[in-house]
PyMOL CGO cylinders between C-alpha atoms (Angstrom):
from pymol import cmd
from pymol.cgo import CYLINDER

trace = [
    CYLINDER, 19.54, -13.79, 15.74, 16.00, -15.59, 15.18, 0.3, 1, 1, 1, 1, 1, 1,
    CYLINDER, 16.00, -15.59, 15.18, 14.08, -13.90, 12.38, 0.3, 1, 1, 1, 1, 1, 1,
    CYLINDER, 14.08, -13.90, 12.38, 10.55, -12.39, 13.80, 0.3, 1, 1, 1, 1, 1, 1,
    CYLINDER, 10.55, -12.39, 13.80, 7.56, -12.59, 11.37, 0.3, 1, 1, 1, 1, 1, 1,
    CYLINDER, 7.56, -12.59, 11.37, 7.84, -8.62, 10.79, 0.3, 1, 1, 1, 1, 1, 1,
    CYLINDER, 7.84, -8.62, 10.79, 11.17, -9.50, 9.64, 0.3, 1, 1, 1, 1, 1, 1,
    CYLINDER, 11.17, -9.50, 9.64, 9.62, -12.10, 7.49, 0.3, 1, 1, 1, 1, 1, 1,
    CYLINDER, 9.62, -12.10, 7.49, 7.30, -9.25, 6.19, 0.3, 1, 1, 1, 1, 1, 1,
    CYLINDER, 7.30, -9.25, 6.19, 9.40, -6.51, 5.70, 0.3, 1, 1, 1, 1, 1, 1,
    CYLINDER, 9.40, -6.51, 5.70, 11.96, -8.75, 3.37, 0.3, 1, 1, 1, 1, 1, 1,
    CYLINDER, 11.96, -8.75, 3.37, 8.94, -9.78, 1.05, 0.3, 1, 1, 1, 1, 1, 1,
    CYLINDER, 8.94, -9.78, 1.05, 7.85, -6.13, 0.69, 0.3, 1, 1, 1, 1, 1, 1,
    CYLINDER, 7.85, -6.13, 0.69, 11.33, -5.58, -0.14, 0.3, 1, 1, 1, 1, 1, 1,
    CYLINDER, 11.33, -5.58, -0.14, 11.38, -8.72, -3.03, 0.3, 1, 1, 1, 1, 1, 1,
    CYLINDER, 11.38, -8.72, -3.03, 7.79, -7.46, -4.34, 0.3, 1, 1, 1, 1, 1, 1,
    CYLINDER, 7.79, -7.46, -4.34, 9.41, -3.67, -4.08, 0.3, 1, 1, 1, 1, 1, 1,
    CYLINDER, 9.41, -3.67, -4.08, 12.35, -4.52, -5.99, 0.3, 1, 1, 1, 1, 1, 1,
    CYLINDER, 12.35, -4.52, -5.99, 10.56, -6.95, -8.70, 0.3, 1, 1, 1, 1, 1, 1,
    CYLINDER, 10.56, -6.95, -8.70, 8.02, -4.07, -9.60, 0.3, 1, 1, 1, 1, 1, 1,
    CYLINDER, 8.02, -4.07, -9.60, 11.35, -1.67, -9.64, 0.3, 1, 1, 1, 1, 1, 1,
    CYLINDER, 11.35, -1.67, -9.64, 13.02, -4.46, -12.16, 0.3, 1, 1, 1, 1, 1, 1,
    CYLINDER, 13.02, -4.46, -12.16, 9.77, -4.44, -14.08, 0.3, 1, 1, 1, 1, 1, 1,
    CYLINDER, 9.77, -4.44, -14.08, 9.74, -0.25, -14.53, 0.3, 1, 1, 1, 1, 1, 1,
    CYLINDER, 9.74, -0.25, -14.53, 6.94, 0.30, -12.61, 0.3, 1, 1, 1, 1, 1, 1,
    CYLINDER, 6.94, 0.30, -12.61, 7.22, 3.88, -10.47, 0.3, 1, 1, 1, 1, 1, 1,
    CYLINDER, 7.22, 3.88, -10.47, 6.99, 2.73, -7.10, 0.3, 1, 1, 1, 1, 1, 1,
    CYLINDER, 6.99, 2.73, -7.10, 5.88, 5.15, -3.73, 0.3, 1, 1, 1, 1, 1, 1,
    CYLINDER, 5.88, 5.15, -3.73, 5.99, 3.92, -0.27, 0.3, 1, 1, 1, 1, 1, 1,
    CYLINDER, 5.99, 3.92, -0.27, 3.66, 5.20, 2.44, 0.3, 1, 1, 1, 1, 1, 1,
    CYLINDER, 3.66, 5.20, 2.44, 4.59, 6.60, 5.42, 0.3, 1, 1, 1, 1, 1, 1,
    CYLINDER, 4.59, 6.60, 5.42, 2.34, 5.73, 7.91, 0.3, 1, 1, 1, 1, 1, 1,
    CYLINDER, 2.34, 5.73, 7.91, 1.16, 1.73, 7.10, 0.3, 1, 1, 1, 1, 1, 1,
    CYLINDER, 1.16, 1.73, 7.10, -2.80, 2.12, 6.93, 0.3, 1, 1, 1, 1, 1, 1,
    CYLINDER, -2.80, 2.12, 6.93, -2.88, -1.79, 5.00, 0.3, 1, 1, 1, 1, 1, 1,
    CYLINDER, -2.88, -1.79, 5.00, -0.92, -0.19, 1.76, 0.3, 1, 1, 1, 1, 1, 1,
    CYLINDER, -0.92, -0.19, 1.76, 2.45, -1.28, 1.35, 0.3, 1, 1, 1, 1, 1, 1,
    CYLINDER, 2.45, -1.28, 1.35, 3.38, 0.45, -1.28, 0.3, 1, 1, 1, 1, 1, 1,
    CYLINDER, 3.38, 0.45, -1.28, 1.41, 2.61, -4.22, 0.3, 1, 1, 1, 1, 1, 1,
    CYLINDER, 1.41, 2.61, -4.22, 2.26, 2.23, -8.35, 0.3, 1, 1, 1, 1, 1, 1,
    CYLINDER, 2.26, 2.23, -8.35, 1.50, 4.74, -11.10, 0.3, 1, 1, 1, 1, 1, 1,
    CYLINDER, 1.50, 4.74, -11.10, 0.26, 3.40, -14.64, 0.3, 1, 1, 1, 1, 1, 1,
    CYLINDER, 0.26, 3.40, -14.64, -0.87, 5.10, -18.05, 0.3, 1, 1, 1, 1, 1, 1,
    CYLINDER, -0.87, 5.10, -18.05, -4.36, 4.25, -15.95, 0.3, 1, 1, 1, 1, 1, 1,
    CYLINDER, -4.36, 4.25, -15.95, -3.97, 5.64, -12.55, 0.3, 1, 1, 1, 1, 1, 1,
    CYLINDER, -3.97, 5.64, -12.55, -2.73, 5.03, -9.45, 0.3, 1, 1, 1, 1, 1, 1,
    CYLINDER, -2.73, 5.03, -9.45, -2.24, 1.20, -7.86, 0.3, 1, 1, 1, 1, 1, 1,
    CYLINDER, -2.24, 1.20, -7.86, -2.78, 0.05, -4.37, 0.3, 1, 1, 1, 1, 1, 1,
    CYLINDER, -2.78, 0.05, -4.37, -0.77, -2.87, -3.11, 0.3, 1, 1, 1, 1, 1, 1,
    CYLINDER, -0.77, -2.87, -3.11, -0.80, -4.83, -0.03, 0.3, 1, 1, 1, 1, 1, 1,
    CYLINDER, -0.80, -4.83, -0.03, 1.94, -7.50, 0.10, 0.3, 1, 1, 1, 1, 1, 1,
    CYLINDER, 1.94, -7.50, 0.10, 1.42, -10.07, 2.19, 0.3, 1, 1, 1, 1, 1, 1,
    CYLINDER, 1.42, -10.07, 2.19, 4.38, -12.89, 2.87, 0.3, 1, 1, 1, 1, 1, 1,
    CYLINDER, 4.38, -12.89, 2.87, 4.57, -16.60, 4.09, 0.3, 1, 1, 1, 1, 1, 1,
    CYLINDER, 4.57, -16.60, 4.09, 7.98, -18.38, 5.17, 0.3, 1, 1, 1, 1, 1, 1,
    CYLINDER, 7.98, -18.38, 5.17, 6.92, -21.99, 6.12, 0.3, 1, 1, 1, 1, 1, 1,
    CYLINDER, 6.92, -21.99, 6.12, 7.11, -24.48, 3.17, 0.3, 1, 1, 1, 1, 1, 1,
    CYLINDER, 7.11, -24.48, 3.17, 3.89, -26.17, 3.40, 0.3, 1, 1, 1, 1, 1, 1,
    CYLINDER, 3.89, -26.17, 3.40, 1.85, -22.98, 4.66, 0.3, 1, 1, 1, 1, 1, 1,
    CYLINDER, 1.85, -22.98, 4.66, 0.53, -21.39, 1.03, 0.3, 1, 1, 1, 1, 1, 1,
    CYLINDER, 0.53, -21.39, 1.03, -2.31, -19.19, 2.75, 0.3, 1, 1, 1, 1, 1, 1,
    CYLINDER, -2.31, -19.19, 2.75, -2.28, -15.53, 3.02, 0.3, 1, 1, 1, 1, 1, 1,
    CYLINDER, -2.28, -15.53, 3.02, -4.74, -13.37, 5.91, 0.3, 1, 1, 1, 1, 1, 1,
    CYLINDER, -4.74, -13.37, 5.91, -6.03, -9.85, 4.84, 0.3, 1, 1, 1, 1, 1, 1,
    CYLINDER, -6.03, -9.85, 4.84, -7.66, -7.83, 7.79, 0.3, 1, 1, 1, 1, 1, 1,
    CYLINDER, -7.66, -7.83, 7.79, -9.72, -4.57, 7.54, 0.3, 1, 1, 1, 1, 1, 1,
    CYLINDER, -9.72, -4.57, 7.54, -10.36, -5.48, 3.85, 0.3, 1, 1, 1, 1, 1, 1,
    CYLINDER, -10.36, -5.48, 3.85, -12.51, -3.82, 1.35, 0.3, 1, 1, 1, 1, 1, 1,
    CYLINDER, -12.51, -3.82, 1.35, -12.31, -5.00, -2.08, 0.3, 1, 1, 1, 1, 1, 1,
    CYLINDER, -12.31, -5.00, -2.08, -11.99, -2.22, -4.96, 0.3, 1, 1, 1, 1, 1, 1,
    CYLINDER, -11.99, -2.22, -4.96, -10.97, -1.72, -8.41, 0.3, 1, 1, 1, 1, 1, 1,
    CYLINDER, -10.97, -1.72, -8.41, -7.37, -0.19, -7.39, 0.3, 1, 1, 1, 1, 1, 1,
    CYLINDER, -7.37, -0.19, -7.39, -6.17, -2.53, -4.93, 0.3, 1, 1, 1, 1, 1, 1,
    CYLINDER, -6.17, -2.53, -4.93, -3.92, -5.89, -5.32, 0.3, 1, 1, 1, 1, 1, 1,
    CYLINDER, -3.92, -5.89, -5.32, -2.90, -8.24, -2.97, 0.3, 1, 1, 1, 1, 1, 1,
    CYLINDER, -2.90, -8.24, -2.97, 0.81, -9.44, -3.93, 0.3, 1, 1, 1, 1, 1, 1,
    CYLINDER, 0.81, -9.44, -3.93, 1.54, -13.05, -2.35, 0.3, 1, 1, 1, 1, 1, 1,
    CYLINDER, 1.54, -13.05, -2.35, 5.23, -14.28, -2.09, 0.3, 1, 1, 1, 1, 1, 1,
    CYLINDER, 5.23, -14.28, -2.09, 6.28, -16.98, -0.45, 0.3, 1, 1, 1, 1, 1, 1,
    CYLINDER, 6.28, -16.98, -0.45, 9.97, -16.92, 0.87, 0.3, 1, 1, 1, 1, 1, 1,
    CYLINDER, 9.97, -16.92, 0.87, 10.24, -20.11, -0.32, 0.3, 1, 1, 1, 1, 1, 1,
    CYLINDER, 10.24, -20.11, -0.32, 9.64, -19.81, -3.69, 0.3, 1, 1, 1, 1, 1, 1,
    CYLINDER, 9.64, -19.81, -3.69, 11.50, -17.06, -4.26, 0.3, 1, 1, 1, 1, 1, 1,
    CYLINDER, 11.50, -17.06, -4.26, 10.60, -16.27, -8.01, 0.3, 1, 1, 1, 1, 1, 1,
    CYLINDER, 10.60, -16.27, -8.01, 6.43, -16.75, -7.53, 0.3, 1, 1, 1, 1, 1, 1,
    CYLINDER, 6.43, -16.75, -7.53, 4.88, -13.18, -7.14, 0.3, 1, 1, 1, 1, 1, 1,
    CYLINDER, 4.88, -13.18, -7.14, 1.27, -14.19, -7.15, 0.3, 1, 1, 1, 1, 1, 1,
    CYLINDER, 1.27, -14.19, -7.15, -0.77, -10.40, -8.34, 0.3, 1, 1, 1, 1, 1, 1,
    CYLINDER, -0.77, -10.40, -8.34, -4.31, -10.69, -7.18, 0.3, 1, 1, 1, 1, 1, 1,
    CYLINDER, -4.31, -10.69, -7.18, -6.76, -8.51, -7.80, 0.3, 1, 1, 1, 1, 1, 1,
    CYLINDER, -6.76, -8.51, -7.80, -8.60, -7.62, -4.50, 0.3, 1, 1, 1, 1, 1, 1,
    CYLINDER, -8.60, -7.62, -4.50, -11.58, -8.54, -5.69, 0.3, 1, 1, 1, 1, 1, 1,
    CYLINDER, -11.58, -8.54, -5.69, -10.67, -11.71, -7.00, 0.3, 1, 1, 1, 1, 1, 1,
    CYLINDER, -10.67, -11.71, -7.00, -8.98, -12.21, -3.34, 0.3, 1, 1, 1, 1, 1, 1,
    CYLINDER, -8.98, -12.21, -3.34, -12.18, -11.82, -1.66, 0.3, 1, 1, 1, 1, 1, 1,
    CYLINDER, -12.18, -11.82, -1.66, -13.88, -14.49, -4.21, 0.3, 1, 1, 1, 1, 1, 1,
    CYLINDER, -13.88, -14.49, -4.21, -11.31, -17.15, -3.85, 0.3, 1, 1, 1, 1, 1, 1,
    CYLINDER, -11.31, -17.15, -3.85, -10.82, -16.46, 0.13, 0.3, 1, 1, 1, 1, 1, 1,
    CYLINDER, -10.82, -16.46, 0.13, -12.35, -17.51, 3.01, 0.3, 1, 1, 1, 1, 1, 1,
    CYLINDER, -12.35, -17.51, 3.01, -13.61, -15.80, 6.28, 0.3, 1, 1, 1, 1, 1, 1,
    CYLINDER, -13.61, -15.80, 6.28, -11.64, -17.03, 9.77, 0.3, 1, 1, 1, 1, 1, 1,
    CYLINDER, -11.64, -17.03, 9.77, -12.41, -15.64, 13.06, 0.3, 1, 1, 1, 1, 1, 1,
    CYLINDER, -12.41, -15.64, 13.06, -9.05, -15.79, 14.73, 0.3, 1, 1, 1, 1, 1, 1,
    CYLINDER, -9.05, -15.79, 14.73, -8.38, -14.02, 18.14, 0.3, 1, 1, 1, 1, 1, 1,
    CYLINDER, -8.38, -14.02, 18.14, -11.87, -12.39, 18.06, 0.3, 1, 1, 1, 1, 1, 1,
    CYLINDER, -11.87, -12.39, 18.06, -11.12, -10.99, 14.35, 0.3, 1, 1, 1, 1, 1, 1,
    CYLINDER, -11.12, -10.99, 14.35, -12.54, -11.70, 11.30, 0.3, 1, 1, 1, 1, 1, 1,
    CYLINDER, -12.54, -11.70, 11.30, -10.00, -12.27, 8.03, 0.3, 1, 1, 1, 1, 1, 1,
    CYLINDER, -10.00, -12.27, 8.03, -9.85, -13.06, 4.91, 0.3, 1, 1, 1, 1, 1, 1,
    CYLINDER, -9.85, -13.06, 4.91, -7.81, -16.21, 4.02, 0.3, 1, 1, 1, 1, 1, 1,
    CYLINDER, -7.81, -16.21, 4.02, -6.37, -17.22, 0.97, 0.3, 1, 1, 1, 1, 1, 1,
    CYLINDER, -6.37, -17.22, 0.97, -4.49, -20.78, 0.49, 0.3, 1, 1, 1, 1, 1, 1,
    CYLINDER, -4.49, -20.78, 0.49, -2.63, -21.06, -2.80, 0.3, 1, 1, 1, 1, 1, 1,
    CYLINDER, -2.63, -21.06, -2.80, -3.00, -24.71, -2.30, 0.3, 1, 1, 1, 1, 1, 1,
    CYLINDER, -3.00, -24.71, -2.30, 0.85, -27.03, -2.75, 0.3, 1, 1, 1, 1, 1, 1,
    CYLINDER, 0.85, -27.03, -2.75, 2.61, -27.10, -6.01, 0.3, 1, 1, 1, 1, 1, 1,
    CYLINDER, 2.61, -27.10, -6.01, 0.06, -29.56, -8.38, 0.3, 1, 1, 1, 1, 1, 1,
    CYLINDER, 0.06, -29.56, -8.38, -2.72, -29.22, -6.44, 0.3, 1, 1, 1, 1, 1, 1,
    CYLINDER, -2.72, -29.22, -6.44, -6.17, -28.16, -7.82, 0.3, 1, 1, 1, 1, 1, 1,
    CYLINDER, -6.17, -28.16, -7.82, -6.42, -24.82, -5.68, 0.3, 1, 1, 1, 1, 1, 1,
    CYLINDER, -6.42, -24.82, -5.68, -3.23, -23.70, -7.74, 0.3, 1, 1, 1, 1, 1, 1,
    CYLINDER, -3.23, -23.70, -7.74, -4.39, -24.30, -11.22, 0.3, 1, 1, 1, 1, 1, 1,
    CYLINDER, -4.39, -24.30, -11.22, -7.12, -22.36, -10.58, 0.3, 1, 1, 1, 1, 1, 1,
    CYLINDER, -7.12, -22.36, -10.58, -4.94, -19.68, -8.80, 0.3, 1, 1, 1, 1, 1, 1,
    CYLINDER, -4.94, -19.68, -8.80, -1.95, -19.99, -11.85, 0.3, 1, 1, 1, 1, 1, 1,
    CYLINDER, -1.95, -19.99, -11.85, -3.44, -16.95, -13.99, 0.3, 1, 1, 1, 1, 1, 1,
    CYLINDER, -3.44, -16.95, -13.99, -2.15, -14.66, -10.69, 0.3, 1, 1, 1, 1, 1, 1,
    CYLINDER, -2.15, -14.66, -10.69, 1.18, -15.87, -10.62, 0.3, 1, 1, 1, 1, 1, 1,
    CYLINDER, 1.18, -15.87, -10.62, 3.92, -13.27, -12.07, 0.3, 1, 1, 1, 1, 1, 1,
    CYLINDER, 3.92, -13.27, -12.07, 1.28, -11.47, -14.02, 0.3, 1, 1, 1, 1, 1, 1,
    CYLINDER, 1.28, -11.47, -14.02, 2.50, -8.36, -13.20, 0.3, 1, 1, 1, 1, 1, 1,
    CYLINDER, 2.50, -8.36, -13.20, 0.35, -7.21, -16.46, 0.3, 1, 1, 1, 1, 1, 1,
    CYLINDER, 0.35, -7.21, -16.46, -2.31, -7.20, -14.08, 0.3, 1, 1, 1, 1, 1, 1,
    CYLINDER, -2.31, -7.20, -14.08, -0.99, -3.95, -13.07, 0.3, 1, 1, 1, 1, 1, 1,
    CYLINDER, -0.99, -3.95, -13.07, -0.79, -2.09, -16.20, 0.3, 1, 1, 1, 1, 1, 1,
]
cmd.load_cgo(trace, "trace")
């Protein structure tokens, strides 16, 4: 059976899902999917996340639709194949570091993490595995 792209999604909310888990965070899923994936609690409040997944070595960028940046909310990157990379952004900082593409008479937000070495992912580096972000 050919994996389908929501199948591609699905198994990185499960990886990002399971890492926070691992990590002790309380995790609650939604039950109707409004952009939230799933929803932390901290010492500091509550956490929005929105995971967003790639499978294609060679294709590090991540599109956010229907986005408004705010204090709360972090986009999670993972990349199937780099299966130990959990890239915690910040929305904010996703909306500085993205770029607008009209695709299909939408506008999005794109982010490219850039290849392994390449300038883009220095600058990006701070994100990756920092779940501390969250705290």
């Amino acid at each position: 059976m050919k994996k389908t792209p929501l199948m591609t999604g699905k198994e990185g909310e499960f990886k990002v899902i399971g890492k926070l888990l691992e990590k002790g965070f309380e995790v609650y899923l939604p039950v109707v999917d409004m952009g939230i994936d799933c929803v932390i609690r901290t010492d500091t409040g509550y956490k929005e996340i929105q995971i967003k997944t790639r499978e294609k070595t060679g294709r590090y960028f991540f599109d956010v639709y229907d986005f408004e940046p705010r204090d709360n909310l972090f986009i999670v990157c993972y990349t199937v194949t780099e299966p130990n990379d959990f890239w915690i952004i910040p929305s904010k900082d996703f909306k500085k570091y993205a770029t607008l593409v009209k695709a299909k008479g939408r506008i999005k937000l794109r982010l490219t993490l850039g290849k392994k070495g390449s300038d883009r992912r220095k600058k990006l580096e701070k994100y990756r595995n920092n779940f501390e972000l969250l705290i």
